[in-house]
C-alpha positions in Angstrom: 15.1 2.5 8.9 14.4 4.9 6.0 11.3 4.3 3.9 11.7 4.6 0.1 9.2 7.2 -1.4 6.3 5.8 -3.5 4.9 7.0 -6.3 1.4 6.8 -5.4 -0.7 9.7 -4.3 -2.6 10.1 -0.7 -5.9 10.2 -2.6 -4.9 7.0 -4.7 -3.8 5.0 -1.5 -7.2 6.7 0.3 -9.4 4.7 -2.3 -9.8 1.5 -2.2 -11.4 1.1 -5.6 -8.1 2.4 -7.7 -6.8 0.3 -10.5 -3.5 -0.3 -8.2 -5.8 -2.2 -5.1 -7.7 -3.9 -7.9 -4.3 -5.1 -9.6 -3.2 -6.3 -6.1 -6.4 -8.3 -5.7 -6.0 -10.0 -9.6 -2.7 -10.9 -8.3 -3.6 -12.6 -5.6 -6.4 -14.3 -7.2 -4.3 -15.6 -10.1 -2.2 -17.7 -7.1 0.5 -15.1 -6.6 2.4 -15.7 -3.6 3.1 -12.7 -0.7 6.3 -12.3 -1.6 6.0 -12.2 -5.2 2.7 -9.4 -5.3 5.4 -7.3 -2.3 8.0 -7.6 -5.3 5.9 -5.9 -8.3 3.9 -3.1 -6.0 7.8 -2.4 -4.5 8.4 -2.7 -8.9 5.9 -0.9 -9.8 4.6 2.1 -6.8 8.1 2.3 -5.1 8.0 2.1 -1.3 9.9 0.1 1.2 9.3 -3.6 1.9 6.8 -2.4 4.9 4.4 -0.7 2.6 4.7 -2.7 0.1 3.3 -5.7 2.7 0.7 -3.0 3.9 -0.4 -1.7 0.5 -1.3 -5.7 0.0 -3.0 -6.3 3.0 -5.0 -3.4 3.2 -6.2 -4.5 -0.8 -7.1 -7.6 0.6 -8.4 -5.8 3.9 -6.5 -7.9 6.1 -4.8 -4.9 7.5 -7.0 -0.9 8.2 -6.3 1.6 6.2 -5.3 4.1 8.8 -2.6 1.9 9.6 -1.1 2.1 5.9 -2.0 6.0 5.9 -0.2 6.3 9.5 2.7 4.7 8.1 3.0 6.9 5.2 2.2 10.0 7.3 -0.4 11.0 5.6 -3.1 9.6 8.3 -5.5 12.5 9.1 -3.6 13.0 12.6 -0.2 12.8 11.3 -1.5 16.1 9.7 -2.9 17.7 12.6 0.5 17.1 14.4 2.2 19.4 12.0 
């Protein structure tokens, strides 16, 4: 499986007091389903359905960080690898 690039920045996805975790929170508070707030960051930040589930969860910190970094490869030891 090949992820789709996303148009969001390692520093953006690093904090998690951008506009783009804040819009996923709103979303989820206005009654947005899973599926439907995976569909518009996929829209919106590009990505595959994995990060787009990840980017969400770590917005609503059910899911770390690292693990959405790790994904992405852009985790501090992904780095260190190279």
């Amino acid at each position: 499986m090949t992820m789709i690039t996303t148009t969001l920045s390692s520093e953006t996805i690093k904090d998690l007091k951008t506009v783009e975790y804040q819009w996923v929170r709103n979303l989820c508070r206005n009654g947005y389903l899973e599926n439907e707030i995976n569909y518009y960051i996929q829209t919106c930040f590009g990505g595959d359905e994995v990060f787009a589930d990840l980017f969400r969860k770590v917005a609503l910190n059910q899911e770390s960080l690292y693990v959405l970094m790790r994904y992405l490869k852009c985790a501090p030891s992904n780095r260190e690898r190279v």
